[in-house]
N, CA, C, O and CB atoms as a CASP TS submission, in Angstrom:
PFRMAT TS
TARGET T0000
AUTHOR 0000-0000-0000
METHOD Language model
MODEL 1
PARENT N/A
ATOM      1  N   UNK     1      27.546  -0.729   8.289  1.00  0.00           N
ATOM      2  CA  UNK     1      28.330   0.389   7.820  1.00  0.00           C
ATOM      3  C   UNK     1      28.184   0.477   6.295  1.00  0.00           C
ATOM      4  O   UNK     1      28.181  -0.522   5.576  1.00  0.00           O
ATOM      5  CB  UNK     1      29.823   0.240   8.244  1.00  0.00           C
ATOM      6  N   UNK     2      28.072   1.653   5.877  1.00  0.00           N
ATOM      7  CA  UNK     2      28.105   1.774   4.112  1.00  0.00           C
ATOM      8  C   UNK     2      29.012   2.679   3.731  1.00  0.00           C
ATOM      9  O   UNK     2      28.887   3.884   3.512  1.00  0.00           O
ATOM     10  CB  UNK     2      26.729   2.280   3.361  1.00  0.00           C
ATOM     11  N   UNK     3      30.084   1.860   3.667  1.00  0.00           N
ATOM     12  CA  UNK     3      30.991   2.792   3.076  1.00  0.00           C
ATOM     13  C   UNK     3      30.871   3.332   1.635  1.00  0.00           C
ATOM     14  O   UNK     3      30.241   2.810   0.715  1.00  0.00           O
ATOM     15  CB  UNK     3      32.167   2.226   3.169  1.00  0.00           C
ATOM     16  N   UNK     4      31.575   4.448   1.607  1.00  0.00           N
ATOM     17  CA  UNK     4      31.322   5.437   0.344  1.00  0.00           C
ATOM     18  C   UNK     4      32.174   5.163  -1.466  1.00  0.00           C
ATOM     19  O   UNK     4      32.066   5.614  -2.606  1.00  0.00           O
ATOM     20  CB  UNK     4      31.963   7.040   1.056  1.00  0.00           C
ATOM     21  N   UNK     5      33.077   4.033  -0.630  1.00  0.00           N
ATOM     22  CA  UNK     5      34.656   3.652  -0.935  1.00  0.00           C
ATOM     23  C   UNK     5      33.386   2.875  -2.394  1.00  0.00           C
ATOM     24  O   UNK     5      33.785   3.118  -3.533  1.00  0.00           O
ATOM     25  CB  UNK     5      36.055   2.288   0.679  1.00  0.00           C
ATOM     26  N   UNK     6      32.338   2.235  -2.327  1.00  0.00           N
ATOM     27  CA  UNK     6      31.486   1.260  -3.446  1.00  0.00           C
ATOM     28  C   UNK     6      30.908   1.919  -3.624  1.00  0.00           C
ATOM     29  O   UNK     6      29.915   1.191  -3.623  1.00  0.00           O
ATOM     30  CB  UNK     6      30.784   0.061  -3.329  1.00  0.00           C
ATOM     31  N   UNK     7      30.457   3.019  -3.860  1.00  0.00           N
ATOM     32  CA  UNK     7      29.597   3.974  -4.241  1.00  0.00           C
ATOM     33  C   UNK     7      30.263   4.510  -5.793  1.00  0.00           C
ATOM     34  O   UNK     7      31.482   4.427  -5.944  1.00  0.00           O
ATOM     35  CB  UNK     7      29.494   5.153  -2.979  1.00  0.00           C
ATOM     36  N   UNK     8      29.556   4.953  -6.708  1.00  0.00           N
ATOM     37  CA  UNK     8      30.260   5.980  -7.803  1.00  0.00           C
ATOM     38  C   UNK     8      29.819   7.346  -7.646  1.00  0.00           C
ATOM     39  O   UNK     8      29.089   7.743  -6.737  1.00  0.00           O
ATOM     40  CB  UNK     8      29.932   5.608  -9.334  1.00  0.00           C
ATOM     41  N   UNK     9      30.147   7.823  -8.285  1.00  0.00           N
ATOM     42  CA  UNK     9      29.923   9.616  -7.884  1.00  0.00           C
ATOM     43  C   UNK     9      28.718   9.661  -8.809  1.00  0.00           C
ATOM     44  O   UNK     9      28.591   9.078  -9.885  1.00  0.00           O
ATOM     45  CB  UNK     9      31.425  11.012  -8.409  1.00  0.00           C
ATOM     46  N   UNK    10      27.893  10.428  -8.218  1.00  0.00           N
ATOM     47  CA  UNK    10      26.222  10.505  -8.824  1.00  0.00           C
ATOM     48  C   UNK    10      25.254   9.227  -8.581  1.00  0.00           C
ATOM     49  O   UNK    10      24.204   9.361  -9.209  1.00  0.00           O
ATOM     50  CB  UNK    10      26.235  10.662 -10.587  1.00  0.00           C
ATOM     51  N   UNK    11      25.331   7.981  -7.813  1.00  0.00           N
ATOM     52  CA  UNK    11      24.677   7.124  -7.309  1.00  0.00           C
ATOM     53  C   UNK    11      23.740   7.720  -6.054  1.00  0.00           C
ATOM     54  O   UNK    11      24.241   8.574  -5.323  1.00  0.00           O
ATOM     55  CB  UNK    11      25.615   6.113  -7.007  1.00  0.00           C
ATOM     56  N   UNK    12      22.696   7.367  -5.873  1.00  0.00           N
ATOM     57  CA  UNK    12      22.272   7.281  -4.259  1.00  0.00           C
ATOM     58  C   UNK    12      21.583   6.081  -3.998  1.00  0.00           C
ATOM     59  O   UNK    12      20.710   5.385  -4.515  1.00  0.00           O
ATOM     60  CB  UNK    12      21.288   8.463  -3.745  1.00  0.00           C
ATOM     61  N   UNK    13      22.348   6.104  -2.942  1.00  0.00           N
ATOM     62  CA  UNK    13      21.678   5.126  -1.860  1.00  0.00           C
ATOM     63  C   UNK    13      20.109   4.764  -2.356  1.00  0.00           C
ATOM     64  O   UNK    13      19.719   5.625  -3.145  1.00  0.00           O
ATOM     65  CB  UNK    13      21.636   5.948  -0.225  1.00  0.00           C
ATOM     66  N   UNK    14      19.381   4.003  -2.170  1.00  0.00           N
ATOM     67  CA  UNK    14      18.172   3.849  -1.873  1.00  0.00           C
ATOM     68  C   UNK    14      17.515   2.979  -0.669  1.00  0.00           C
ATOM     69  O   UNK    14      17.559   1.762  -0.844  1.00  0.00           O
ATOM     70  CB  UNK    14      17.797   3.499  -2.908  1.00  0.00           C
ATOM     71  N   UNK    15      17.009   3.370   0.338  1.00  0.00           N
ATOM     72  CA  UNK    15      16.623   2.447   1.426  1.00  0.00           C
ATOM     73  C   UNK    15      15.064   2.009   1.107  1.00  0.00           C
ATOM     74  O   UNK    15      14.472   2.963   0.603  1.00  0.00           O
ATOM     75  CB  UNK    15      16.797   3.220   2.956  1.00  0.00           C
ATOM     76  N   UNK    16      14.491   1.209   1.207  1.00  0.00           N
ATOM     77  CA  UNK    16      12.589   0.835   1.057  1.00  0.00           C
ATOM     78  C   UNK    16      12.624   0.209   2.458  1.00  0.00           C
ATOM     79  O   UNK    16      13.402  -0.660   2.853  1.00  0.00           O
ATOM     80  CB  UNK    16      11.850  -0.589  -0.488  1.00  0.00           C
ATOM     81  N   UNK    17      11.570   0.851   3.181  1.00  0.00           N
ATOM     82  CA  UNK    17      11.376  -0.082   4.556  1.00  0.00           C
ATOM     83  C   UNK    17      10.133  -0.134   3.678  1.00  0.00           C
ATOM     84  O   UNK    17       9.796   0.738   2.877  1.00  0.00           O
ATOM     85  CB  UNK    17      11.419   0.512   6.483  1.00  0.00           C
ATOM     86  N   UNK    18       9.440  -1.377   3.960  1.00  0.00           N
ATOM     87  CA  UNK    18       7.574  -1.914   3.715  1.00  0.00           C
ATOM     88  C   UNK    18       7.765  -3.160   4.547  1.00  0.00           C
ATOM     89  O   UNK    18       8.647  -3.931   4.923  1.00  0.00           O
ATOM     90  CB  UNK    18       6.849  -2.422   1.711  1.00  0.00           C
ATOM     91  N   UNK    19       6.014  -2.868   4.661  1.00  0.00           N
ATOM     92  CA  UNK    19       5.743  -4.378   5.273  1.00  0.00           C
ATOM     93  C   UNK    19       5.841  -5.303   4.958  1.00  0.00           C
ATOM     94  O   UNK    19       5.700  -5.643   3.783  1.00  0.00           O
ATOM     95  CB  UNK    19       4.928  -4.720   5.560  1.00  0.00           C
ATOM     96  N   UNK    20       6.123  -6.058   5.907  1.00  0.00           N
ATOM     97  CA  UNK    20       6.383  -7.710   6.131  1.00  0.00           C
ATOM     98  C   UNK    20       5.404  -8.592   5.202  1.00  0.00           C
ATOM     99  O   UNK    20       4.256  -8.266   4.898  1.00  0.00           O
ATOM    100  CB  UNK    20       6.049  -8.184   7.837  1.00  0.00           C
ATOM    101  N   UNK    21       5.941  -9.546   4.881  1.00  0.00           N
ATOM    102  CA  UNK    21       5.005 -10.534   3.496  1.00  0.00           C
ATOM    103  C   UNK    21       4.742 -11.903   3.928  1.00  0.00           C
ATOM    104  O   UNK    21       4.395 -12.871   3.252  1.00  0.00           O
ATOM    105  CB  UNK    21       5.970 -10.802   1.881  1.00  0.00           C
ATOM    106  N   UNK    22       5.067 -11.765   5.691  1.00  0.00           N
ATOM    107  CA  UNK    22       5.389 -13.448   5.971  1.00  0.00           C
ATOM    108  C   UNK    22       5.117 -13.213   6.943  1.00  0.00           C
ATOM    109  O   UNK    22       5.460 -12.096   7.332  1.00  0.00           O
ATOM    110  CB  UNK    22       6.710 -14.304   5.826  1.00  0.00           C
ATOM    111  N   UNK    23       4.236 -14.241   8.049  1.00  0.00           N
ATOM    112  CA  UNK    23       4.012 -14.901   9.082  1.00  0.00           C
ATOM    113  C   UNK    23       5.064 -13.915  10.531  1.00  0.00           C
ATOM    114  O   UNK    23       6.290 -13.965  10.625  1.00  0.00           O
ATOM    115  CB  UNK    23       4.468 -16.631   8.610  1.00  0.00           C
ATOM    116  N   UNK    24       4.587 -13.507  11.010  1.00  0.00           N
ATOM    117  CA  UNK    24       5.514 -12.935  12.471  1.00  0.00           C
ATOM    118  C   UNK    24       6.704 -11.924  11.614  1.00  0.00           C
ATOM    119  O   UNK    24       7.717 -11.587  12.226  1.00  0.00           O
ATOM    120  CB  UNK    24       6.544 -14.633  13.614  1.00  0.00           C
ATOM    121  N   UNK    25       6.528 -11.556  10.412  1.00  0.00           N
ATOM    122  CA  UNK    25       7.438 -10.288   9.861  1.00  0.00           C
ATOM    123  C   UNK    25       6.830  -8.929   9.599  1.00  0.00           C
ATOM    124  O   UNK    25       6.304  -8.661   8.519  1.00  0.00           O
ATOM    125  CB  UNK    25       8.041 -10.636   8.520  1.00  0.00           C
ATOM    126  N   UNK    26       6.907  -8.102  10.571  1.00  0.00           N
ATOM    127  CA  UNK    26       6.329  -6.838  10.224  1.00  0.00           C
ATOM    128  C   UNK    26       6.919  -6.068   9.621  1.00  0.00           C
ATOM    129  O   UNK    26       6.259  -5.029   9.607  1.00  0.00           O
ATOM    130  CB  UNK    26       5.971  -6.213  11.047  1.00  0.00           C
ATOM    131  N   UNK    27       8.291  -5.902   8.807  1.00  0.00           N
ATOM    132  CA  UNK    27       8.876  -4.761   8.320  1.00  0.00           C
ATOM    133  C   UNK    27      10.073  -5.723   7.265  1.00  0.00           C
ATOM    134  O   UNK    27      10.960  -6.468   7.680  1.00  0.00           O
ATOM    135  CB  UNK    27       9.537  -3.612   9.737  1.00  0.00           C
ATOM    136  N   UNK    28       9.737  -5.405   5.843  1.00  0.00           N
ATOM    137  CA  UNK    28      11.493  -5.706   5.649  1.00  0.00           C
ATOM    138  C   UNK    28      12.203  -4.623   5.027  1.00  0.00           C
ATOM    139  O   UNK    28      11.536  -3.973   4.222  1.00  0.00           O
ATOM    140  CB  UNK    28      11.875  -7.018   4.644  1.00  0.00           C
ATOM    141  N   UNK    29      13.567  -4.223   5.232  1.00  0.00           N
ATOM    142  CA  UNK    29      14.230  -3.648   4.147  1.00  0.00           C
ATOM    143  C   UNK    29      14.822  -3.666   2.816  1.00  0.00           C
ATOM    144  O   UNK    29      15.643  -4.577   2.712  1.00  0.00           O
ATOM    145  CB  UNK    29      14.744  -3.453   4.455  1.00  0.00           C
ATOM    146  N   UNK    30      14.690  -3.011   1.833  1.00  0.00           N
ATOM    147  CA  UNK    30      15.338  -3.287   0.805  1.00  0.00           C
ATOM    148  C   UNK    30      16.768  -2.134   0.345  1.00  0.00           C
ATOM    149  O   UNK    30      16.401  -0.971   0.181  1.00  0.00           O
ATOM    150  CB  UNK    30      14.168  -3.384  -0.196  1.00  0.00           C
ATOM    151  N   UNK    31      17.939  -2.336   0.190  1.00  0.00           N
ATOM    152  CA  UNK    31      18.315  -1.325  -0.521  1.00  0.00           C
ATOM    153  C   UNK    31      19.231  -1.916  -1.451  1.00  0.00           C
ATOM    154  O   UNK    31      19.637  -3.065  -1.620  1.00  0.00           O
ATOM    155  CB  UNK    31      18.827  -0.255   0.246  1.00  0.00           C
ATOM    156  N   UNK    32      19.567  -0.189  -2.323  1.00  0.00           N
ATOM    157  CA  UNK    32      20.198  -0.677  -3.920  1.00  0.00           C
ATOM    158  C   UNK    32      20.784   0.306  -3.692  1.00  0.00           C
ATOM    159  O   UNK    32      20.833   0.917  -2.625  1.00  0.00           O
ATOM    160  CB  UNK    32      19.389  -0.856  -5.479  1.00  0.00           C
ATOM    161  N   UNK    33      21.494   0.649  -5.097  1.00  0.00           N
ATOM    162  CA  UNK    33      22.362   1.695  -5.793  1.00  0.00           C
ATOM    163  C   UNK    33      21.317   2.435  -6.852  1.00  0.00           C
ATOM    164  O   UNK    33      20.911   1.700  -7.752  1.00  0.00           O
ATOM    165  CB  UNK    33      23.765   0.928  -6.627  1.00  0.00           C
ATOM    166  N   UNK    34      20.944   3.499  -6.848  1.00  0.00           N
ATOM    167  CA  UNK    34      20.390   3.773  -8.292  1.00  0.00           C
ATOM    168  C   UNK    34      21.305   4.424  -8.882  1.00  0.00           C
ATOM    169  O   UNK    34      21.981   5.253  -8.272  1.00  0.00           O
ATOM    170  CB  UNK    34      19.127   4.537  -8.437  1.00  0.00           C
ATOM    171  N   UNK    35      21.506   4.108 -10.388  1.00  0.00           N
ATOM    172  CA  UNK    35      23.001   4.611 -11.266  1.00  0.00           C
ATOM    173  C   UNK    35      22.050   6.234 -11.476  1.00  0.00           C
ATOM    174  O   UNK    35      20.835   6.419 -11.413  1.00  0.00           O
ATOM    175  CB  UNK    35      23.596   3.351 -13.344  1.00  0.00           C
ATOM    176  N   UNK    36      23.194   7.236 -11.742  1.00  0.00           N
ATOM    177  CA  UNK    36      23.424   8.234 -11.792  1.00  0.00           C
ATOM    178  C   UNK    36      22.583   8.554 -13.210  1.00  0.00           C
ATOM    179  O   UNK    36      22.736   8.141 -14.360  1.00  0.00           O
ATOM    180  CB  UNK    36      24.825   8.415 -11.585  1.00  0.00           C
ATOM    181  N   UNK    37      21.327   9.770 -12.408  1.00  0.00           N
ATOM    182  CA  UNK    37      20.320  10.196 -13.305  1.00  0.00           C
ATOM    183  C   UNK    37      19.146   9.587 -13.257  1.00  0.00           C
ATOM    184  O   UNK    37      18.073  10.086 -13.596  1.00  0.00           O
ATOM    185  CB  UNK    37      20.688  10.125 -14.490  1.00  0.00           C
ATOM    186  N   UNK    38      19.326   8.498 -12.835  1.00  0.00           N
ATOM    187  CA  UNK    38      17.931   7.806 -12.347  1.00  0.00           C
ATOM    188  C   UNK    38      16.884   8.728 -11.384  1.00  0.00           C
ATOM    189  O   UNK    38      17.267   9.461 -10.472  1.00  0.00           O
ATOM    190  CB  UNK    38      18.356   6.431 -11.419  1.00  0.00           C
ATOM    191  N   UNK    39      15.411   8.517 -11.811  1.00  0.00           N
ATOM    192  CA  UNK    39      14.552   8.976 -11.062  1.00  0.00           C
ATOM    193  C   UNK    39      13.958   8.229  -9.961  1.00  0.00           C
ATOM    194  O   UNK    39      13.152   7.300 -10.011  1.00  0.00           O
ATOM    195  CB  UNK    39      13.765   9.350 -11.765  1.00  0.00           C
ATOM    196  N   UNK    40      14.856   9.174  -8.290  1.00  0.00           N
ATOM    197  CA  UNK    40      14.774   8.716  -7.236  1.00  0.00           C
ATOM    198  C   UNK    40      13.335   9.578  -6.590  1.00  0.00           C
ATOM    199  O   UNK    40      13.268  10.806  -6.528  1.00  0.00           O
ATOM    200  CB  UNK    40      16.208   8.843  -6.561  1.00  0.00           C
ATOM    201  N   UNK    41      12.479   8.834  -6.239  1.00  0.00           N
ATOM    202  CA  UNK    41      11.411  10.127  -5.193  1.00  0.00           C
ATOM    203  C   UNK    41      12.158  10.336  -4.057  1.00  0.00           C
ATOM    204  O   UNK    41      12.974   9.668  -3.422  1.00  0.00           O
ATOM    205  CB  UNK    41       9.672   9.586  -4.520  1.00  0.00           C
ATOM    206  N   UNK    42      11.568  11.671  -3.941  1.00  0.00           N
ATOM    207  CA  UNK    42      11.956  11.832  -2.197  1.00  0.00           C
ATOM    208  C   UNK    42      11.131  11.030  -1.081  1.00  0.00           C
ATOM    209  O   UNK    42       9.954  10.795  -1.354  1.00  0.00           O
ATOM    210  CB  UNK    42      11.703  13.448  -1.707  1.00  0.00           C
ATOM    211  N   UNK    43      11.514  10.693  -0.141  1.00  0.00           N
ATOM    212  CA  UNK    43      11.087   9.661   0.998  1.00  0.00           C
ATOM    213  C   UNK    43       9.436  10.879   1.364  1.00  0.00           C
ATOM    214  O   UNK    43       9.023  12.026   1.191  1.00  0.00           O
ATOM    215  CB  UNK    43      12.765   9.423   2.743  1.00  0.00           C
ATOM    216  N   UNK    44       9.127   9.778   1.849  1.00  0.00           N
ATOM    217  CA  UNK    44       7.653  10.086   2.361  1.00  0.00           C
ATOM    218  C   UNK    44       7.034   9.381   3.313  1.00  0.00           C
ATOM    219  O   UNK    44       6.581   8.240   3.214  1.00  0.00           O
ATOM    220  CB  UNK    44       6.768  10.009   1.419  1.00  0.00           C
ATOM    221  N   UNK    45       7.027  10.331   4.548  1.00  0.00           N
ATOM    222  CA  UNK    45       6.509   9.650   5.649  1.00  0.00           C
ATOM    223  C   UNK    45       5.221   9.339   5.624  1.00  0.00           C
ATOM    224  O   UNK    45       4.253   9.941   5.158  1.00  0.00           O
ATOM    225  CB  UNK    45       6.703  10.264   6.705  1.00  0.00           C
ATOM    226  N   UNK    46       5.353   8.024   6.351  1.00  0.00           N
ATOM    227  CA  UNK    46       3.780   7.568   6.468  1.00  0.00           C
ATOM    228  C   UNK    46       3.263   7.662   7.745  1.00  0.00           C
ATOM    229  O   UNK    46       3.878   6.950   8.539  1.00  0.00           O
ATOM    230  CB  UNK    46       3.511   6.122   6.068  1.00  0.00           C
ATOM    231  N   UNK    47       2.386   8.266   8.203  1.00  0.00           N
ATOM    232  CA  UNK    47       2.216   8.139  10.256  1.00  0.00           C
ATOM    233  C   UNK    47       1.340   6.749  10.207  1.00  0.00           C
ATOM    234  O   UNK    47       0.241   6.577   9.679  1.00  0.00           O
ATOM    235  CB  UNK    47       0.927   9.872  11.376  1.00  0.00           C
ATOM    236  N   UNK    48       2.035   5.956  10.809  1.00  0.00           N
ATOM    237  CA  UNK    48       0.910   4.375  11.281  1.00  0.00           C
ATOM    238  C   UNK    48       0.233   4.974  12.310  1.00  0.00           C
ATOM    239  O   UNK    48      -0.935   4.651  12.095  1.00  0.00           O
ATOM    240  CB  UNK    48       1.750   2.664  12.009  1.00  0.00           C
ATOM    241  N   UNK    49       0.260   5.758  13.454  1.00  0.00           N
ATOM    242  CA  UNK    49      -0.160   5.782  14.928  1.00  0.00           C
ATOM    243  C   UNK    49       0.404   5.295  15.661  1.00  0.00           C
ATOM    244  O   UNK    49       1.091   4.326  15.334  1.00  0.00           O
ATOM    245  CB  UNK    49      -1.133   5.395  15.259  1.00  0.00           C
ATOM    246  N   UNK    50       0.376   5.657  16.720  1.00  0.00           N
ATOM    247  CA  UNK    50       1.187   4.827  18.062  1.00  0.00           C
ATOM    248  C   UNK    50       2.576   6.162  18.387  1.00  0.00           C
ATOM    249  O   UNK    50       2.879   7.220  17.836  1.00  0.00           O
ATOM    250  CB  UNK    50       2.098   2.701  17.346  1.00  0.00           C
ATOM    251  N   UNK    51       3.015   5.519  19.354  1.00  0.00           N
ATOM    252  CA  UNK    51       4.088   5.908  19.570  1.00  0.00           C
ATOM    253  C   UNK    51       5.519   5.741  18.877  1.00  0.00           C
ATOM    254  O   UNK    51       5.668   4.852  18.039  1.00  0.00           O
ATOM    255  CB  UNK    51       4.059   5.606  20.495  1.00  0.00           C
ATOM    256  N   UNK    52       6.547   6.571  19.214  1.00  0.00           N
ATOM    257  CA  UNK    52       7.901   5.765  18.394  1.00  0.00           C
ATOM    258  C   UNK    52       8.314   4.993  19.243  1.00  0.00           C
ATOM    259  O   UNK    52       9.322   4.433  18.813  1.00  0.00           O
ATOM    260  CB  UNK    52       9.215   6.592  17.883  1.00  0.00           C
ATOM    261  N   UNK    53       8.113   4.746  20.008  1.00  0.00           N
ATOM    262  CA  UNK    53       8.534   3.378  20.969  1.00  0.00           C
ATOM    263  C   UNK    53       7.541   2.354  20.850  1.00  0.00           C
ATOM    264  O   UNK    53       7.983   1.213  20.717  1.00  0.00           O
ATOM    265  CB  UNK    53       8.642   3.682  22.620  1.00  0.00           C
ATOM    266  N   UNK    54       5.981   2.543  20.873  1.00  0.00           N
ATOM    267  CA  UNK    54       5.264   1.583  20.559  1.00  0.00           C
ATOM    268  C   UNK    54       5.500   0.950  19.042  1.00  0.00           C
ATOM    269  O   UNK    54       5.330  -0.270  19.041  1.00  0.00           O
ATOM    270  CB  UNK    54       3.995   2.057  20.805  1.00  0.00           C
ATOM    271  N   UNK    55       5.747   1.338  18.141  1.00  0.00           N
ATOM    272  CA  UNK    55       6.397   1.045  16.578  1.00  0.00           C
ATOM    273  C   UNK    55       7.191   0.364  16.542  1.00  0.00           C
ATOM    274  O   UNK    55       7.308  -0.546  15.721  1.00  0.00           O
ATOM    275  CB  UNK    55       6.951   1.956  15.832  1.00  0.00           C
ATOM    276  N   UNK    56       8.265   0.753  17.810  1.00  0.00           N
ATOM    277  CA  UNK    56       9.949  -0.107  17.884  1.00  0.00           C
ATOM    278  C   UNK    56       9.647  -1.397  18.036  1.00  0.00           C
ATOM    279  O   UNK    56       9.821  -2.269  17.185  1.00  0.00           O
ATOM    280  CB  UNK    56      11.090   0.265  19.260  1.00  0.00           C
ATOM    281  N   UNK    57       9.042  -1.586  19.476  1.00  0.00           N
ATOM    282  CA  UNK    57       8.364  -2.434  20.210  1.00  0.00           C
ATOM    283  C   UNK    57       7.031  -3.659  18.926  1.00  0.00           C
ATOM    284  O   UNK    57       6.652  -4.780  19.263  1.00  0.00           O
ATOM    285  CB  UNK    57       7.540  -1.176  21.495  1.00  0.00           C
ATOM    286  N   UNK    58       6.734  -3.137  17.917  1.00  0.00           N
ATOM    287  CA  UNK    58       6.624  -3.753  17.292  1.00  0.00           C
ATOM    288  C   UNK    58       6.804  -4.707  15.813  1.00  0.00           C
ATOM    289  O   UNK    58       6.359  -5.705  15.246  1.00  0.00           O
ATOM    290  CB  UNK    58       6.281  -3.426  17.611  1.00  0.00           C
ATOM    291  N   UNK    59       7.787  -3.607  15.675  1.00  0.00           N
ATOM    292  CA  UNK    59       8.874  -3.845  14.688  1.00  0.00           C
ATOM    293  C   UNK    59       9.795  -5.082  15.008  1.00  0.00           C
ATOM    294  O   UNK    59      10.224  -5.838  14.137  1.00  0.00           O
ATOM    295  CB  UNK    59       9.748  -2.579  14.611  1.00  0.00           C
ATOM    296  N   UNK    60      10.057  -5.206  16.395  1.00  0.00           N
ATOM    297  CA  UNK    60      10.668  -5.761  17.156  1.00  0.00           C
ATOM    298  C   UNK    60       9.972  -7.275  17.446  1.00  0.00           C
ATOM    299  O   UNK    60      10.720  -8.229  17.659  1.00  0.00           O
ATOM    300  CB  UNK    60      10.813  -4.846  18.196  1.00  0.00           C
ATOM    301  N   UNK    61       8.916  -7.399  17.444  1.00  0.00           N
ATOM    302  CA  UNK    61       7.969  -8.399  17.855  1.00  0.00           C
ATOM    303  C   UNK    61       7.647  -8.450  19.186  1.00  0.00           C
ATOM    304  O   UNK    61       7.612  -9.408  19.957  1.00  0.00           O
ATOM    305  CB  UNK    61       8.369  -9.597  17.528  1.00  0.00           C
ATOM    306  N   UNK    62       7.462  -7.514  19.316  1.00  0.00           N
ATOM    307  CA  UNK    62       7.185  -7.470  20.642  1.00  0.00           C
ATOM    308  C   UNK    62       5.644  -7.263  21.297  1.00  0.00           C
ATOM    309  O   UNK    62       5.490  -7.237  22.518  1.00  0.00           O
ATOM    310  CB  UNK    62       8.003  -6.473  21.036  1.00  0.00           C
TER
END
């Protein structure tokens, strides 16, 4: 849950999914706060291939 209650007004969120850096880790997340005025990019999809269930399924270790 991320509540809004730690947030300041003009912050956003930032989420980073990238790949894994270690042995059997395919994905890690990172997130922060960027303070207000900071230069955020907009998200940008990347297509790997596969399915969205085949992705899950390997995200997953599966």
């Amino acid at each position: 849950m991320i509540s809004p209650k730690f947030m300041r007004s003009g912050e956003t969120l930032v989420l980073e999914f990238r790949l894994g850096n270690a042995p059997g880790v395919g994905w890690s997340l990172g997130t922060y706060l960027a303070k207000p005025g900071s230069a955020v990019r907009p998200c940008t999809l990347v297509d790997e291939g596969g399915t969205d269930a085949e992705q899950a399924g390997e995200m997953a270790g599966r």
